[in-house]
C-alpha positions in Angstrom: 0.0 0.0 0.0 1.2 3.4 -0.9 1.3 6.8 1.1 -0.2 9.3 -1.1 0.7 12.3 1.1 0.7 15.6 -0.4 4.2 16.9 -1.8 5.3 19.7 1.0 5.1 23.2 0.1 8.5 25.1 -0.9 10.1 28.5 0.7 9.3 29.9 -3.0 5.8 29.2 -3.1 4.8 30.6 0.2 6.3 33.5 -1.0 3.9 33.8 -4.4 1.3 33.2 -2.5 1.6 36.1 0.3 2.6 38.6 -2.7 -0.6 37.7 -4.6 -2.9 37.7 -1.0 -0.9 41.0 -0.2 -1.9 42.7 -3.2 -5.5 41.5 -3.3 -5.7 43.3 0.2 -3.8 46.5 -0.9 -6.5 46.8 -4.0 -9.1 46.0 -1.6 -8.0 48.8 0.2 -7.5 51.4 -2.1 -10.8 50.4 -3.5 -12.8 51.5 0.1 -10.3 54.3 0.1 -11.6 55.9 -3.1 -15.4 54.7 -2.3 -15.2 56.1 1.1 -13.8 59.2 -0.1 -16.5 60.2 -3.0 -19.3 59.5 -0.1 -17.8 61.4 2.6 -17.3 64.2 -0.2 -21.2 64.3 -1.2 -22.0 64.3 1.8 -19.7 67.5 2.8 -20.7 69.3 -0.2 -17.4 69.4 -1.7 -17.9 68.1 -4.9 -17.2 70.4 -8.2 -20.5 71.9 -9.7 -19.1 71.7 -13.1 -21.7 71.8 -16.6 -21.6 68.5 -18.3 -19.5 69.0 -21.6 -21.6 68.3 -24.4 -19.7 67.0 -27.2 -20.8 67.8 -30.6 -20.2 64.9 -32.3 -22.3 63.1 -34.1 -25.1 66.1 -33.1 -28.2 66.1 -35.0 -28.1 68.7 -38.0 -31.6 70.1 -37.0 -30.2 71.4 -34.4 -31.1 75.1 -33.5 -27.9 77.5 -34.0 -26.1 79.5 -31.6 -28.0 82.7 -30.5 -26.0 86.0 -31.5 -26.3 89.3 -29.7 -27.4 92.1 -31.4 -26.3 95.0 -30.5 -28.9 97.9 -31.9 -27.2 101.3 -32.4 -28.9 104.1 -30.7 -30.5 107.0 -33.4 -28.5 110.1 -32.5 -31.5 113.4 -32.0 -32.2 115.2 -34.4 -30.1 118.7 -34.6 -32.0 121.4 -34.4 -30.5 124.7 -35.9 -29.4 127.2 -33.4 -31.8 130.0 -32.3 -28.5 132.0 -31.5 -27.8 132.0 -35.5 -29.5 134.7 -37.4 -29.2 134.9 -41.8 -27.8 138.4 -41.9 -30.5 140.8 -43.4 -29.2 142.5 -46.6 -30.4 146.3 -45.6 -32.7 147.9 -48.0 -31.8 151.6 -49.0 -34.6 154.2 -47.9 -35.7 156.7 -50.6 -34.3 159.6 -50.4 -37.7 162.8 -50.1 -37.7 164.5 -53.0 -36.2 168.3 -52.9 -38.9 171.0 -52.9 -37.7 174.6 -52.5 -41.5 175.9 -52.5 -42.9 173.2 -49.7 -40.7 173.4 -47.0 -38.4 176.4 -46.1 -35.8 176.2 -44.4 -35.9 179.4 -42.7 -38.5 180.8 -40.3 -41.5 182.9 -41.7 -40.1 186.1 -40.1 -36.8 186.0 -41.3 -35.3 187.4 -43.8 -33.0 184.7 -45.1 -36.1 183.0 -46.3 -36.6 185.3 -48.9 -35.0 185.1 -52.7 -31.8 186.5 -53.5 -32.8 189.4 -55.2 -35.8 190.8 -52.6 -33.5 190.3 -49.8 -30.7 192.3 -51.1 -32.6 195.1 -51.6 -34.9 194.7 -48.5 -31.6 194.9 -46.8 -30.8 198.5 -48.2 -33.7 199.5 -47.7 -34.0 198.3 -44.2 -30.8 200.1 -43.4 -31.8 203.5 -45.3 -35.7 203.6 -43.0 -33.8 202.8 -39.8 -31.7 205.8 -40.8 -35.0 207.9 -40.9 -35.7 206.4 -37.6 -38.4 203.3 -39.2 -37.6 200.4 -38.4 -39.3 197.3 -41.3 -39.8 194.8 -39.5 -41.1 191.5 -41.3 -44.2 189.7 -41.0 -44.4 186.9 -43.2 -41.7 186.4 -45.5 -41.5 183.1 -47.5 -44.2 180.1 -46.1 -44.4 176.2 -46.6 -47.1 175.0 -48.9 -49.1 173.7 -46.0 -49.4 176.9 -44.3 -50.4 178.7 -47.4 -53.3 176.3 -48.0 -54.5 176.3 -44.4 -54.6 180.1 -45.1 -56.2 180.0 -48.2 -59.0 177.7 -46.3 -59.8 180.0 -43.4 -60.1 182.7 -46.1 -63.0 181.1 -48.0 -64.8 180.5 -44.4 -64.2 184.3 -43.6 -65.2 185.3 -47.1 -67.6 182.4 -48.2 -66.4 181.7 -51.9 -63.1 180.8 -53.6 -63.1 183.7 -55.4 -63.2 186.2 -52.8 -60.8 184.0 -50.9 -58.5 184.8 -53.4 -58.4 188.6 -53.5 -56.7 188.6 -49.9 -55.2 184.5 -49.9 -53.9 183.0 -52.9 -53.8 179.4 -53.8 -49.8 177.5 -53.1 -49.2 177.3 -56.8 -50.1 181.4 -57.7 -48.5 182.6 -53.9 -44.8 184.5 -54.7 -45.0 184.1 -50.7 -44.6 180.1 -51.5 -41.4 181.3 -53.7 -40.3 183.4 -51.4 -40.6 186.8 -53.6 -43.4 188.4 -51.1 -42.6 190.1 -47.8 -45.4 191.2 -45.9 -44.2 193.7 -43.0 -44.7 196.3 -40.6 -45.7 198.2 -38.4 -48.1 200.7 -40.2 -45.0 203.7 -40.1 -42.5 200.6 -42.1 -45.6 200.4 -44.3 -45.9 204.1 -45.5 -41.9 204.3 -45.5 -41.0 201.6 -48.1 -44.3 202.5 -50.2 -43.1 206.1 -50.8 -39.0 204.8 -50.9 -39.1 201.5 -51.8 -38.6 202.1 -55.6 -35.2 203.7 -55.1 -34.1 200.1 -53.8 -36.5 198.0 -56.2 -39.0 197.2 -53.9 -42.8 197.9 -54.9 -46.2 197.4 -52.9 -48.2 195.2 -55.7 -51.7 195.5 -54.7 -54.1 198.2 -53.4 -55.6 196.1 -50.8 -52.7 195.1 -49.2 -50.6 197.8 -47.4 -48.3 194.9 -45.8 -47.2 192.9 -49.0 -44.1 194.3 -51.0 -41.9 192.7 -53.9 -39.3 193.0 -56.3 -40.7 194.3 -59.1 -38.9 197.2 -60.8 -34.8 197.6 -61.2 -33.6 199.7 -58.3 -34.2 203.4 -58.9 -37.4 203.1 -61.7 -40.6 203.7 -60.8 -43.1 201.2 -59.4 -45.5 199.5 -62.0 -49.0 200.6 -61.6 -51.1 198.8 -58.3 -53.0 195.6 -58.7 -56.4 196.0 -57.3 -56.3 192.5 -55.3 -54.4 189.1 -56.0 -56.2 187.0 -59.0 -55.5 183.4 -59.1 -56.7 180.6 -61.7 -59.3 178.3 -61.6 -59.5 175.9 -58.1 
């Protein structure tokens, strides 16, 4: 009869066999390590909130595309033009009032200066030569404005009641010499009778019979006066 007793285990197996049970229980190990680990982790809150990366592989090709911003670009005002800027006004020339040597004098209706040239020449002489003889001519109403001589000539057809006998004491602008400035009407009543009787030596006449007052030039210094008019005439209104 034979002993079948098991062969007896050598030094070198042992050793396999405690490397291969030593590294089961080290992977064991590390295994409970990393479990326990990701536990305690969850439960402490600590692990990374991190998005899922999507990979775009293999995506479907209806899918909907990327959004894009727009960014919209704000409309400036509107300018408005500035009330501080004017368009410069091109000035327009005023017309000049016509000259007229009959409508408005330039002297007063007592002066002398008014008068013509040739009356006041010889009114002067013969101002001087009655002041001599202790007159003195003093004047009245020399040369008038248009407008004075109508308002005149107005008042005179009330006071008379007609044009016509108006006329005989006012005449019309366009007949007056007064207008001209060849009438002098003066005064007082002692200047009157002076230059009457001496007025022809200086070329000075009264012109009609109903006016004592009114004097011109109407002879050449030294001549005789022309004959008296009765009263002014004028034309038709």
């Amino acid at each position: 009869m034979t002993n079948d007793m098991p062969p007896r285990r050598t030094g070198s197996d042992r050793l396999r066999l405690l490397s291969v049970t030593g590294a089961g229980v080290a992977v064991l190990a590390v295994g409970s390590l990393v479990l326990w680990h990701a536990q305690l982790g969850e439960m402490l809150g600590l692990a990374a909130d991190k998005e899922p990366v999507i990979s775009t592989v293999n995506a479907p090709a209806n899918s909907a595309p990327p959004t894009t911003l727009v960014t919209e670009t704000p409309t400036p005002p509107p300018t408005w033009p500035s009330t501080h800027e004017t368009t410069p006004v091109k000035p327009t020339k005023t017309p000049k009032p016509e000259k007229s040597a009959t409508t408005t004098p330039k002297y007063g209706e007592e002066s002398i200066n008014g008068l013509s040239l040739t009356l006041r020449t010889r009114l002067k002489k013969a101002m001087t030569a009655a002041k001599a003889d202790g007159v003195t001519i003093s004047i009245t109403s020399g040369r008038r404005s248009t407008s004075k001589q109508q308002r005149l000539l107005n008042e005179a057809i009330k006071k008379y009641g007609s044009y016509k006998a108006a006329t005989r004491w006012v005449l019309p602008p366009r007949y007056s010499a007064h207008v001209k400035g060849k009438a002098v009407d003066i005064g007082p009543a002692a200047a009157m009778t002076w230059l009457n009787k001496n007025g022809w030596r200086y070329g000075v006449c009264r012109r009609y019979d109903n006016e004592p007052w009114h004097f011109e030039a109407l002879t050449t210094p030294g001549k005789k006066c022309p004959p008296r008019e009765p009263y002014g005439v004028a034309g038709p209104s």
